[in-house]
Steps between C-alpha positions, in 0.01 A plus 500: 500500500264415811604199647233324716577264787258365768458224712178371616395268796192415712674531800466888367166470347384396852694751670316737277163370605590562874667827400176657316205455823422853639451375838744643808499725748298821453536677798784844444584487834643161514859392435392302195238710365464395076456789296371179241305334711103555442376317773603433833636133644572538828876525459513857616796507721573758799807641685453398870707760554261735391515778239779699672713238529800635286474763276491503110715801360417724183820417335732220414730613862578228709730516776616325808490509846810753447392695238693312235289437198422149430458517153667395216466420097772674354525203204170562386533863428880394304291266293223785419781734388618213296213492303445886513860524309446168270177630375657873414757269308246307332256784378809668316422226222304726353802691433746243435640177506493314896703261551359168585846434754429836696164383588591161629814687685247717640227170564771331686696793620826400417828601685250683753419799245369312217780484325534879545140553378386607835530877663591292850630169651343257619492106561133484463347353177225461305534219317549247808173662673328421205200254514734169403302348174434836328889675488505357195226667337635827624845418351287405174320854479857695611591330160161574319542888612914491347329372150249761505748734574739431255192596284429883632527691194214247406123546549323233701287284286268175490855290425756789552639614828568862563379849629152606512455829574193691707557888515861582664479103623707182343458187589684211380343157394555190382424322139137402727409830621612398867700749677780343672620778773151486685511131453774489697481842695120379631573117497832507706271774760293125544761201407757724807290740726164322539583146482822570747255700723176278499647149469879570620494729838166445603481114451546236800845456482558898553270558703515242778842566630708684771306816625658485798880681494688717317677380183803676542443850760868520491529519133190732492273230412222583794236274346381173515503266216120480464455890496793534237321261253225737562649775426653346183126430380441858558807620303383294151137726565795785396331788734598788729454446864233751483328337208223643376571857605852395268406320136748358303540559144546073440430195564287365739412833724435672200230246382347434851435887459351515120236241670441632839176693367348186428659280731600713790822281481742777634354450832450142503857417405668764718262461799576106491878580445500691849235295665688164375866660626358602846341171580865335402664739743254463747459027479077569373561204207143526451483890374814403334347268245221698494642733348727300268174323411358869361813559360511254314151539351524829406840470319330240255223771452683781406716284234165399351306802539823725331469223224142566432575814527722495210300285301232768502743753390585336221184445365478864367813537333518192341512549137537883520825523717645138532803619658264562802299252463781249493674647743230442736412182426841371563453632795180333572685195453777518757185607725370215446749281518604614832204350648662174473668590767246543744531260816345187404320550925333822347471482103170548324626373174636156501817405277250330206265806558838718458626318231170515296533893519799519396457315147244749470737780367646400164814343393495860260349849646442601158211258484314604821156622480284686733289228555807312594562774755182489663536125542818524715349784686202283572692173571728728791172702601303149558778417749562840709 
């Protein structure tokens, strides 16, 4: 079952307003150049230092005075391998009964290993990185995906939960054609990785701190406290230092690549990763939330553009292969319901706006229609 949740206020409807004008700084060669701005205000900003004033490198290497690299975000890639292993776990429901305890072991990673779930230790977790008022609803579709699995031998139908099959492919859905394990897979990528990215490392209170001394050199901790929360935004993007030359097979890097022919998103998120990192290392605040600032914007994009992207998908299979169509349209949704966690500085859908989209997709997949497709396409396309 789809649970739906919002809030709405007009202290975010006005936000919103501010949020959408395309004015900024046009100029490329400033430190706040707007790839979204159309036309220019004046609020181009230089380095008086001049263009050579520190240099920008081609990977995520950052190092000291001594050589001693600076960086650091080994909790991020635990909590990537934690969903890695808890979707592998819950896929197998097509299979076999899951058990609704393992997942929430795994959620919360009890005793450090999720209960023994886990292929590695850890004191990371998922479920306390999770955006606060929706772990709920992930608990609620850990416990949708355990019914449905408990029905595997079943096919999937309008009031049944089960298998649907598409050539050597199963998925497994529930009783309203929703798919729980990208539900979760996708929505966690958002409710964890984007909203503690976007809103978490990069907001005020992480960002305007010590960049002045060492944490800890003698513990091996050579960075400061701003570059660290940094480089723990960087970590939830889940790339290689060398990103794009390296794509990932999940998560975020791998959908920042699926739109970069459109979008040309690998280089705008990596080049304001490196640009953003450099300016911390080297006191240019300015460049820094530059770059945060594109960072931002094109991490809402590619949520809603992989969502449309879906939508579109479906369209052609409905009917004649719903275990693809379904299975893409419950990914459309956790698409689109990541966008809710877009920075409320930088959002171009407000919460109402967001809210409104989201009652688009029905209560029961079974009764979508392709019209019904087009209008959520349309409703994200009018936005982005």
């Amino acid at each position: 079952m789809i649970r739906k949740i919002f809030v709405f206020t007009a202290a975010a409807a006005a936000t919103m307003l501010v949020a959408c004008k395309k004015e900024g700084c046009t100029d490329e060669n400033a430190m706040n150049y707007s790839t979204e701005a159309k036309k220019d205000d004046g609020s181009c900003v230089y380095s008086s230092a001049g263009e050579d004033a520190y240099t920008v490198p081609t990977t995520y290497v950052f190092t000291d005075a001594n050589g001693n690299s600076t960086v650091s975000y080994g909790g991020q890639i635990d909590r990537l391998s934690q969903l890695e292993e808890m979707v592998v776990v819950m896929k197998s429901g097509t299979e076999g009964m899951v058990s609704e305890q393992d997942l929430l072991d795994m959620y919360a990673n009890t005793g450090d290993n999720g209960a023994g779930n886990f292929s590695f230790s850890s004191s990371k977790q998922l479920e306390n990185k999770t955006f606060t008022n929706d772990v709920q609803m992930f608990k609620d579709w850990m416990a949708d995906l355990v019914v449905a699995s408990n029905d595997f031998a079943s096919t999937a139908a309008d009031g049944q939960a089960g298998v649907l099959t598409s050539g050597t492919s199963k998925y497994l859905f529930d009783a309203n054609g929703y798919e729980p394990v990208q539900l979760i897979e996708k929505g966690l990528m958002g409710a964890i990785f984007m909203n503690q990215a976007v809103n978490g490392y990069f907001a005020e209170g992480k960002m305007n701190v010590d960049n002045s001394d060492a944490v800890d050199a003698a513990a091996g901790k050579y960075y400061t406290t701003m570059e660290h929360h940094f480089d723990e935004a960087f970590g939830y993007f889940g790339v290689e230092i060398d990103f794009p030359s390296s794509i990932p097979s999940s998560f975020w890097g791998k959908y920042c690549d699926k739109q970069d022919a459109d979008l040309g998103s690998n280089a705008i998120m990596m080049n304001n990763f490196l640009k953003g990192r450099a300016a911390i290392s080297n006191d240019d605040m300015a460049t820094r939330d530059a770059a945060i600032k594109e960072i931002r914007l094109m991490w809402e994009t590619i949520s809603a553009k992989q969502a449309v992207y879906y939508l579109n998908s479906a369209k052609a299979q409905l009917g004649s292969d719903n275990a693809k169509a379904f299975h893409a349209l419950s990914e459309a949704y956790a698409f689109a319901w990541n966008l809710r966690y877009a920075p409320l500085e930088t959002r171009r859908m407000s919460q109402g706006e967001h809210a409104t989209l989201m009652n688009m997709f029905p209560s029961n997949m079974w009764d979508i229609t392709v019209a019904d497709i087009n209008a959520i396409a349309a409703s994200i396309d009018g936005k982005f």
